[in-house]
N, C-alpha and C positions, 0 to 999 in steps of 0.2 A: 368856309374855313380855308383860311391858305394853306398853301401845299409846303409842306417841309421840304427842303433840299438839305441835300445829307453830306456827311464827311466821314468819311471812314476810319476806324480805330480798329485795326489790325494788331489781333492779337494770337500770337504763333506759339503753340505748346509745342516742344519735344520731349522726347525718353533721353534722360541721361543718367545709363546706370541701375541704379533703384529707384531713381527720383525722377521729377521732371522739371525745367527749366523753362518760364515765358518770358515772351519778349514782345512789349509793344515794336513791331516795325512801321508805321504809321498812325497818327492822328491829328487830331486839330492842334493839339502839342508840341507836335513833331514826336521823333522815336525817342524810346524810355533808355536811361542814361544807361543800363547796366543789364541785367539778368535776374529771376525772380526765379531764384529755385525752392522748389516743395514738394513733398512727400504725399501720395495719393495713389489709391487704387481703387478698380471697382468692386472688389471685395469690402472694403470699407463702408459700403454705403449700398449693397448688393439686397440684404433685406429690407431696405425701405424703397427699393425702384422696384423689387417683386411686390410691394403691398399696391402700388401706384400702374407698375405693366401688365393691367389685367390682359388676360387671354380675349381673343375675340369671342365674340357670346356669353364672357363672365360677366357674374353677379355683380352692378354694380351702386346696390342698396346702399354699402358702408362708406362708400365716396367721401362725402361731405365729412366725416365724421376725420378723415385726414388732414384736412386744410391746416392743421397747426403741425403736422410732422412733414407734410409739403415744403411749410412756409422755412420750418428749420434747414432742411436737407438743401433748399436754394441758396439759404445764407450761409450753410457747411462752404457749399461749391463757389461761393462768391469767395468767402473769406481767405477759403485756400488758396485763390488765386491773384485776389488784387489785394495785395499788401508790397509793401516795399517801393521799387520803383515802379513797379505794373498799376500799384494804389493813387502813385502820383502822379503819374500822367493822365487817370481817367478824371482825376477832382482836377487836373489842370485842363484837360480838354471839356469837361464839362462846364467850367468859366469861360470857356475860350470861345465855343457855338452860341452863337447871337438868335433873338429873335425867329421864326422863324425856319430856324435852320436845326437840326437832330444829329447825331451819330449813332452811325451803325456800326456795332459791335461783331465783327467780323470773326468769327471763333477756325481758327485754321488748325484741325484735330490729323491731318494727315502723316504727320508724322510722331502721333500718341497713338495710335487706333486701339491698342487698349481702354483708354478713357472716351471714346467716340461711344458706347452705350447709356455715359449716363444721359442724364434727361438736363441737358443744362440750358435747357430753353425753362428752365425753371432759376437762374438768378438772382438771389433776394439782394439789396441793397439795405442792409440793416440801418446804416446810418439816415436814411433816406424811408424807409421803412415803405419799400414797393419793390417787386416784381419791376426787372428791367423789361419786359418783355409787354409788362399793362401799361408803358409808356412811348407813344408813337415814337419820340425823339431818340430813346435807346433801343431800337430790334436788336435781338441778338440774333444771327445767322450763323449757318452753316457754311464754310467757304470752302472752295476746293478752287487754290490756285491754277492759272490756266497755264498750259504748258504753251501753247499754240499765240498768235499777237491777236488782240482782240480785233472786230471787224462792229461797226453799228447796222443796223437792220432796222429802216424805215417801215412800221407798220404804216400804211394808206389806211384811212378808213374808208368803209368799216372793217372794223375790225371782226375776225372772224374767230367765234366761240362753237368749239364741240364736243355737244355731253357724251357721253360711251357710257351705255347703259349696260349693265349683266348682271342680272340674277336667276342662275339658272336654277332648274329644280336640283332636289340633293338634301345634303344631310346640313347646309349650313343655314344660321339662323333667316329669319326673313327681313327682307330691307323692305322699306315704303318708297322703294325706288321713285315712285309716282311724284310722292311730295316733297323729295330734294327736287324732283324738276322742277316742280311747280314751282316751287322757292328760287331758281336760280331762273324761269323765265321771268320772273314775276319781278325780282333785284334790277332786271337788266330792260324791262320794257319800254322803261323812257328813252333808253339809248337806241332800242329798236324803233322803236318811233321816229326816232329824229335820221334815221337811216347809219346812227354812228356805227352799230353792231348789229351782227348776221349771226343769230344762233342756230344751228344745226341739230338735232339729236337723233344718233345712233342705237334704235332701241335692236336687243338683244343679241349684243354685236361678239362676233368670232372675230379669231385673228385674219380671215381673208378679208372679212365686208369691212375689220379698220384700214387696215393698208388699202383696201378701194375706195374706202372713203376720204381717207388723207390724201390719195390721190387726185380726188374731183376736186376737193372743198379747200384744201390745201389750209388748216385752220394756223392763227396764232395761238388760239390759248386751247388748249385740251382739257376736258374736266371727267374724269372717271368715279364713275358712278359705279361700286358692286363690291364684292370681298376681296381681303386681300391676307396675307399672311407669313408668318416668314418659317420657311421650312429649315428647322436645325440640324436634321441629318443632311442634308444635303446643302446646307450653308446659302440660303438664297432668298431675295425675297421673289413670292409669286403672286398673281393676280388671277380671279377665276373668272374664264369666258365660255362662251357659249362653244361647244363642240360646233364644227360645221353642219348646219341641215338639221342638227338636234336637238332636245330641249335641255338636255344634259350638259353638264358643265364642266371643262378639263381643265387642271392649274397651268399656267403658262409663267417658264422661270423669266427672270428679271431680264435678262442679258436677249430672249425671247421677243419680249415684247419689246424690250431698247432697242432691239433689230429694224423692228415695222417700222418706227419712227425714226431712223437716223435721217435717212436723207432729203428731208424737210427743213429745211432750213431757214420757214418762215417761223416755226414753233420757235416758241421766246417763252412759254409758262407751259409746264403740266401739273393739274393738280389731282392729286390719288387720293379722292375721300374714301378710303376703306383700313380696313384695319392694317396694322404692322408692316404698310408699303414704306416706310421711312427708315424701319427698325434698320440700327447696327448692330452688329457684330465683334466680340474681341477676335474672331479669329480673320474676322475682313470686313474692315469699316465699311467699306464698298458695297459691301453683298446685296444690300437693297434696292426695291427696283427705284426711288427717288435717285439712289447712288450712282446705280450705274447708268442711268438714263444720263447725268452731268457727267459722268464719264467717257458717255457717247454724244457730248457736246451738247446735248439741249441746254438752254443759257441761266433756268431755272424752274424749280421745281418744287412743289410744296404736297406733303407726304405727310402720314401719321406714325408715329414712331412705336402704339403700343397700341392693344385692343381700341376700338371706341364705339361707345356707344349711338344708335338712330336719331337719337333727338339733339345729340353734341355735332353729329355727322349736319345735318338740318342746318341749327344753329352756325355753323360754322360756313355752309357754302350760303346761307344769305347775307350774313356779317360780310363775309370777303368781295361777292361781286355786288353788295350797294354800295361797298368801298370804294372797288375800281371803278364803276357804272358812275362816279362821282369825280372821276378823274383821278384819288388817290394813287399812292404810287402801290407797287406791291408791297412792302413791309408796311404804309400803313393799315392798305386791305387787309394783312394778318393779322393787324396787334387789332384793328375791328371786332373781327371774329374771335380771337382769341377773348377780349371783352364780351363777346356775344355769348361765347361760351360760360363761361364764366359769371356771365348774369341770371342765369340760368335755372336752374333747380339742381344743377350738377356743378357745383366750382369748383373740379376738380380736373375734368378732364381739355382745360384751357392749355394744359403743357403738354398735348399729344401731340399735338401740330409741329412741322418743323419745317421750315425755311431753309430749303438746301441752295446755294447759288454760287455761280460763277464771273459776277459782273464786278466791277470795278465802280458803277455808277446806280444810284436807286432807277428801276424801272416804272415807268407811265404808260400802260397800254389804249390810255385814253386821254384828253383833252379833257379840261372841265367842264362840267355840267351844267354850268351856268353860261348863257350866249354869249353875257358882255365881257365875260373874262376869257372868253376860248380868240383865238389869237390864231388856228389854225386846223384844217384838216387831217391830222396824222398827228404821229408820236413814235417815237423812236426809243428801243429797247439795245441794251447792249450785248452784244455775242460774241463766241470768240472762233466762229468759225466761218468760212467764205462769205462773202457775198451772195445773195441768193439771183435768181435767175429773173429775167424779166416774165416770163411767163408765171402766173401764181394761182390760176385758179378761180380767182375771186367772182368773174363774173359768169360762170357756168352754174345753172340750174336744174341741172338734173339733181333727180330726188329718186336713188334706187332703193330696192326693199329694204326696209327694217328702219328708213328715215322718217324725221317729220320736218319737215322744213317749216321757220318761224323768220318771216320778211321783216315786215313793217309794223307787226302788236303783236301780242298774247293771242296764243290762238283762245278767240273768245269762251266765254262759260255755255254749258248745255244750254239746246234751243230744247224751250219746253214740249215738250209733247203736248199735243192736242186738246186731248183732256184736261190738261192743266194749263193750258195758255190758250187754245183755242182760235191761232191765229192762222193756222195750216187750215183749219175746216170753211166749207162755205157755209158754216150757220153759227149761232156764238156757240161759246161750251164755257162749264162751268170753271172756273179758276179754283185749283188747290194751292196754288203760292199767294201770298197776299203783304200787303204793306205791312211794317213790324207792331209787334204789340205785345202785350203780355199772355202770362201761359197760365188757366185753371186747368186743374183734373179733380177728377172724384169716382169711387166705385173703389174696388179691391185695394188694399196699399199694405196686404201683406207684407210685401216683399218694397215697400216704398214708390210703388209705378205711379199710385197716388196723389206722392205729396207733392207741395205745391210749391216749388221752390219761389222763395222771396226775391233772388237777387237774380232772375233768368227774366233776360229783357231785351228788347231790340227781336225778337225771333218772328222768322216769316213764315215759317216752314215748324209741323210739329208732325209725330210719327208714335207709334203704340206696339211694342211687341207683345209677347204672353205677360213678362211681369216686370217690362223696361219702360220706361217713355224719353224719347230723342226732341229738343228741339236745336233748329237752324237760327243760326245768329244773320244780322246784316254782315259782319263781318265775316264771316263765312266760315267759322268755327263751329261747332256741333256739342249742346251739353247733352248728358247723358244719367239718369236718376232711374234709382230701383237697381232691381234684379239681385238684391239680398236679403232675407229675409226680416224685417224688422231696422232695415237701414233706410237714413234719411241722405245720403251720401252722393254729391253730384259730381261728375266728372267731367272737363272739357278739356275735348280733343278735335283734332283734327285742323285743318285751315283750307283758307279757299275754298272752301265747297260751296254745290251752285246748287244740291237739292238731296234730301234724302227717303229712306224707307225702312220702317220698322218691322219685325215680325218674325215669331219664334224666339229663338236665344238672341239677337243680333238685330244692327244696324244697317243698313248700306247706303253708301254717299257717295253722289257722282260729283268730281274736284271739275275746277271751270276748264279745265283742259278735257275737258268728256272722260277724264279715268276714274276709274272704280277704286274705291277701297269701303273697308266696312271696320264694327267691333262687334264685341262681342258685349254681352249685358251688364259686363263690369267696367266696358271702354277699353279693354286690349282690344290690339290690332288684330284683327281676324289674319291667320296664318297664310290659309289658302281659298284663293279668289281666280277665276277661269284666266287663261294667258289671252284668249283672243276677246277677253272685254275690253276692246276700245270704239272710240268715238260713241259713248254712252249718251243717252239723252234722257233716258225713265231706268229707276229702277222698282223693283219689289221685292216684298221676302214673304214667305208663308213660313207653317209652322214644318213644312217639311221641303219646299225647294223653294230657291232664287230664281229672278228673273230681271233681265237687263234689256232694254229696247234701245237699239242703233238706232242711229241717224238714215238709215237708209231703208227704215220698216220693218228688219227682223229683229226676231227675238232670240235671245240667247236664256235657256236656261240650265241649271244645276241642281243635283239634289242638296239639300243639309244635312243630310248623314247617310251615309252606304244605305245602297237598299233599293232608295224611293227612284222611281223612277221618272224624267223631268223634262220627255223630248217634246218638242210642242209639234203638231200636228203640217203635215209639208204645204197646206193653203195657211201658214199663217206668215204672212207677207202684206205690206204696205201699213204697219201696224203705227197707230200715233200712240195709245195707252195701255196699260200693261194693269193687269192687278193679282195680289196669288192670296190665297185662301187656305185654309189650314192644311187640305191634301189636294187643290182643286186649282187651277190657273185661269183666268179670263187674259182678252187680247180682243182693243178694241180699234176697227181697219177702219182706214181712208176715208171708206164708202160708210160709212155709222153702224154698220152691221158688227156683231159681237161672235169670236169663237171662243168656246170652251173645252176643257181638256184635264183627265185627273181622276177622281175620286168622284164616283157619280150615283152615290148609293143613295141620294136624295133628291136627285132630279138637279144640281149644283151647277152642271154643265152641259144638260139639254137649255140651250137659250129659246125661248118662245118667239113665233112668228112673230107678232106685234113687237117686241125689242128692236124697232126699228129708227134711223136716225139719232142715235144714242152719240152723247156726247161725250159721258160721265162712269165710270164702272169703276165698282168697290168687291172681294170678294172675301165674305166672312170663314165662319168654323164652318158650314153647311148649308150655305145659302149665299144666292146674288142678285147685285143690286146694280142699276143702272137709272141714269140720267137722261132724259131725250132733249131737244133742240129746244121745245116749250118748256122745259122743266117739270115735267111729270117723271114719276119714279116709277120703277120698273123692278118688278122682284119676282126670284125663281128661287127650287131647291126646298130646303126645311123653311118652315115657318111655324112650329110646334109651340116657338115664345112668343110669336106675334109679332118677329122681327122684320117685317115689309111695313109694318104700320097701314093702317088704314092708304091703301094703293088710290083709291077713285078720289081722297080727298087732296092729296100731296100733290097740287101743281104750278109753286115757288118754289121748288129745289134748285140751287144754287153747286151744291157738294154734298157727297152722301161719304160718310165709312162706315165699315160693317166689322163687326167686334167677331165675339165668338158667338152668342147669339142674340147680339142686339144691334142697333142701329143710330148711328147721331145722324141727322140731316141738317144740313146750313142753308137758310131762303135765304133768298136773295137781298133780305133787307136787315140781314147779319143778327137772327135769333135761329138758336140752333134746340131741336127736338128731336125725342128718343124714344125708340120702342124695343120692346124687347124681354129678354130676362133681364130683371133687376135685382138677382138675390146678392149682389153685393152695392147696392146701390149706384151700378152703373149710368142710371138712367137717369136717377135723383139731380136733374139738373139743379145748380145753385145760382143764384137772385146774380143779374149780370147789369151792371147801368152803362156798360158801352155795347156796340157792334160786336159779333164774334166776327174773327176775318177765316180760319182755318179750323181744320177740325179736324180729329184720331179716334180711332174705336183700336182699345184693343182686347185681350180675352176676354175678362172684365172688369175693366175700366176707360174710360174715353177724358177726353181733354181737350181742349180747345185756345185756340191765340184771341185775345179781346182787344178792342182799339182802349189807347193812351187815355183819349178826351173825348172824342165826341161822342154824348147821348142817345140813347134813341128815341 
């Protein structure tokens, strides 16, 4: 797609008197013949910007149910202002931009700051019958004329991006911090790839480690990741960071943070994805931290003006940087996301975003994306302060605490652990990931864990809590069925994810960035999840703690409700697989040897001499089970159902999982067998004419992924 080149339509509101007065002073038209006075205030229109400025953390179920008083309130603000000669110069300048070529609608509110609250990034064009703003060719912006002569600032590439990550613990909602990064490594990887962009991120960043990082890294584009809000006794907006050294979180006011960042004068974009960092003011257009950051010369900034919600948050920074990552300018990257949002499940919170800027000219923080049309290494943003310095930072590689440095690709997806990939041990080991297929289950479906959804496909990956069942998409989404009583109800959530683990109430999914996130058995976001899960490779869940295995052989574990207690044992080091049982944990090392830990009233976690060269380990309600090098199965603990199955005859085991007291086993020539209790027909295997590739036990019921075609 060609890139718009733009021409600006400057349009200048004042206060005169009781009324106020526009004036096109530039356009594709030229300037509007005369003055367009009219009568407005925000009282006027004050209940319908409270039904739309939800608070941050507000309910925002009734959203959609606004789109037709939205749609009005845009064409109120349009109407009241372009009529007369203000009307005629925008139908004459919009004859006037050719092919190719867009107008930017430059809104100069600085001497109204009364009318600087409303939302008029919401403009309907009745006659036209759109949203100026779902049209690349018309953004409408926020201008704040420069006092100072403007100066150009050659970005080189690469270009250098840095996320600022904070979600401290506290009283405010929780963010998926994890999966806006993933989203915004994930928009920008071809650019990483090609060496155009250097992304940086700043996890759990205070205001010393950003001024030390803006120091090394010296970024152009800033991207803040965390809350934000605008405090009305004290007239400001603030941003919440990490206390120094703490896990606690302190608000830091506007004029604060616009501090850290003045004297950088490569910064050309900040964008504040969090709540109310754009909000204005009647009593000071300014007061916000987007505001006064352009107050403090950064050249532009883009900010949310009113609550927003996690998944508009999401939607909106991948919209914007496959935008720029594409060479877009920044207003079209907005009006991207602003569609993005807006496609959404939410069409409502498209008008939260707002484009605060200071340039004279559309900015390109990239070259196109395409080889044959890129014409050059660098791209040039416009600013209206100094010259920057020769020195810039760019080629220092230090990486101090709290960073993750991302070069040349994505930092890749989890390497599997052992028992599930098999490629770290000197002997094979069974595979629990496997090429996609479809999903049977059968046994219990009280609560729906049962049933067999028709349209869940593509899945590599399948998982069994007590009354949930999870499968893994190729696409690296997660569906989610059961856990209601008498519901057939499936949920998909999540993205990117490289694997997961069922058990108890909940989910857990490690995202191909090795982070952790989980749900709950209705697909909410599990709340609280440990701060030091990173670099994940395995996870588990039991019916009473978590367990996550590093990349570097330990284990991390949690209880699932006050109480249990979840510490693993000080020899459990060099660990490839993990598995957790309803009060009981296994952990299976390097060397194929098996430790257990937990709940031992059944023998569950004395493992047996012979348990030796184990590739494979599952752990039920009261019992364990293990895989060795030849495929012979291995079982300890209760066996009152019969749930080891005939041990001397089993030696094609391929994958074992262990319910609450039964057992699936998958040979190797993909038919899967069960033993155990079958009082809800867990076991009742059903008539299968492909391969099974993967297999789930869970309380009782179990399930299995079956190949597309091939027979057996």
């Amino acid at each position: 797609m060609a890139r718009l080149k733009y021409q600006n339509f400057d349009l200048e509101i004042q206060a005169d008197r009781s009324a106020y007065t526009a004036r096109v002073t530039a356009s594709p038209a030229g300037q509007s013949a005369g003055i367009t006075r009219f009568e407005l205030s925000f009282d006027e229109f004050s209940s319908q910007v409270d039904r739309i400025a939800l608070r941050p953390g507000a309910n925002r179920a009734g959203l959609p149910s606004l789109h037709t008083s939205v749609r009005d309130l845009g064409a109120a603000l349009f109407t009241r202002i372009f009529q007369q000669t203000v009307y005629g110069c925008y139908e004459r300048s919009l004859g006037a931009i050719r092919d190719e070529h867009g107008m930017r609608i430059r809104l100069d509110l600085s001497a109204a700051p009364a009318l600087a609250p409303l939302p008029w990034e919401l403009l309907y064009d009745p006659d036209r019958r759109r949203y100026l703003n779902h049209n690349t060719a018309t953004p409408v912006i926020r201008f704040l004329p420069a006092a100072e002569s403007e100066r150009r600032i050659a970005i080189d590439q690469p270009v250098r991006i840095l996320a600022v990550i904070s979600n401290p613990e506290g009283d405010e909602d929780v963010i998926d911090v994890a999966a806006e990064t993933a989203l915004l490594q994930r928009a920008v990887a071809a650019r990483v790839e090609t060496g155009d962009i250097r992304l940086e991120i700043l996890q759990r960043a205070a205001l010393p480690d950003l001024h030390d990082k803006m120091m090394r890294f010296r970024p152009h584009v800033l991207h803040f990741i965390g809350h934000g809000r605008y405090n009305r006794k004290e007239v400001t907006g603030e941003l919440l960071l990490f206390h120094p050294g703490e896990d606690r979180g302190v608000w830091h006011r506007a004029d604060d943070f616009a501090a850290v960042l003045l004297n950088f004068r490569e910064l050309g974009l900040v964008v504040l994805n969090s709540c109310e960092a754009g909000r204005a003011d009647i009593r000071d257009p300014f007061a916000g931290v987007a505001q006064t950051l352009l107050l403090q010369q950064v050249p532009t900034a883009i900010s949310m003006q009113f609550g927003i919600s996690d998944d508009a948050c999401r939607a909106f920074t991948q919209g914007l940087y496959e935008s720029l990552a594409e060479g877009d300018s920044i207003e079209e990257a907005i009006t991207t996301a602003r569609i993005r949002i807006f496609a959404g499940a939410n069409p409502i919170e498209w008008l939260t975003p707002v484009l605060y800027s200071r340039h004279s000219a559309e900015s390109h923080l990239l070259t196109s994306a395409d080889p044959t049309t890129q014409t050059a290494r660098g791209a040039t943003i416009v600013s209206q302060r100094p010259q920057a310095g020769s020195t810039t930072g760019a080629g220092r590689q230090d990486t101090p605490r709290g960073t993750v440095l991302v070069e040349q690709r994505l930092i890749p997806g989890p390497r599997p652990p052992a028992a599930v990939d098999g490629s770290d041990l000197p002997r094979k080991a069974p595979r629990h990931t496997a090429p996609p297929g479809r999903v049977r289950s059968w046994g219990d479906t009280t609560y729906g864990q049962a049933h067999t959804p028709t349209d869940v496909a593509d899945v590599t990956q399948v998982a069994a809590g007590t009354v949930h069942t999870a499968a893994l998409h190729t696409d690296g989404t997660v569906t989610i069925w059961g856990g209601t009583r008498g519901s057939s109800d499936i949920r998909r959530v999540g993205f990117d994810m490289a694997y997961i683990a069922a058990g108890g109430d909940r989910t857990l999914a490690i995202r191909r960035d090795r982070t952790l996130t989980g749900w709950d058995r209705t697909g909410t976001l599990l709340a609280r999840l440990p701060k030091d899960a990173y670099d994940i490779v395995a996870v588990a869940a039991g019916r009473a703690h978590n367990m996550a295995l590093r990349a570097d052989g330990t284990v991390l574990c949690w209880p699932a409700a006050a109480g249990n207690s979840a510490t693993p044992p000080d020899d459990c080091q060099d660990v490839v697989a993990i598995a957790a049982g309803t009060r009981h944990m296994l952990a299976l090392r390097q060397d194929g040897t098996v430790l257990g830990w937990g709940d031992n009233r059944h023998g569950q976690v004395h493992v047996p001499r012979f348990a030796q060269q184990i590739v494979g380990i599952s752990a039920g309600g009261a019992h364990s089970l293990a895989v060795d090098s030849d495929g012979r199965l291995h079982g300890w603990g209760r066996n009152d159902q019969g749930q080891f199955g005939p041990l001397h005859l089993l030696t094609d085991v391929k994958a074992v999982a262990a319910g609450d007291a039964h057992a699936l086993i998958l040979t190797v020539d993909g038919r899967v067998k069960a033993y155990g209790s079958n009082g809800n027909g867990q076991c009742d295997i059903p008539a299968m004419d492909t391969p099974a590739l993967a297999i789930a036990a869970g309380t009782a019921h179990s399930v299995v992924t079956v190949a597309s075609a091939t027979t057996i």
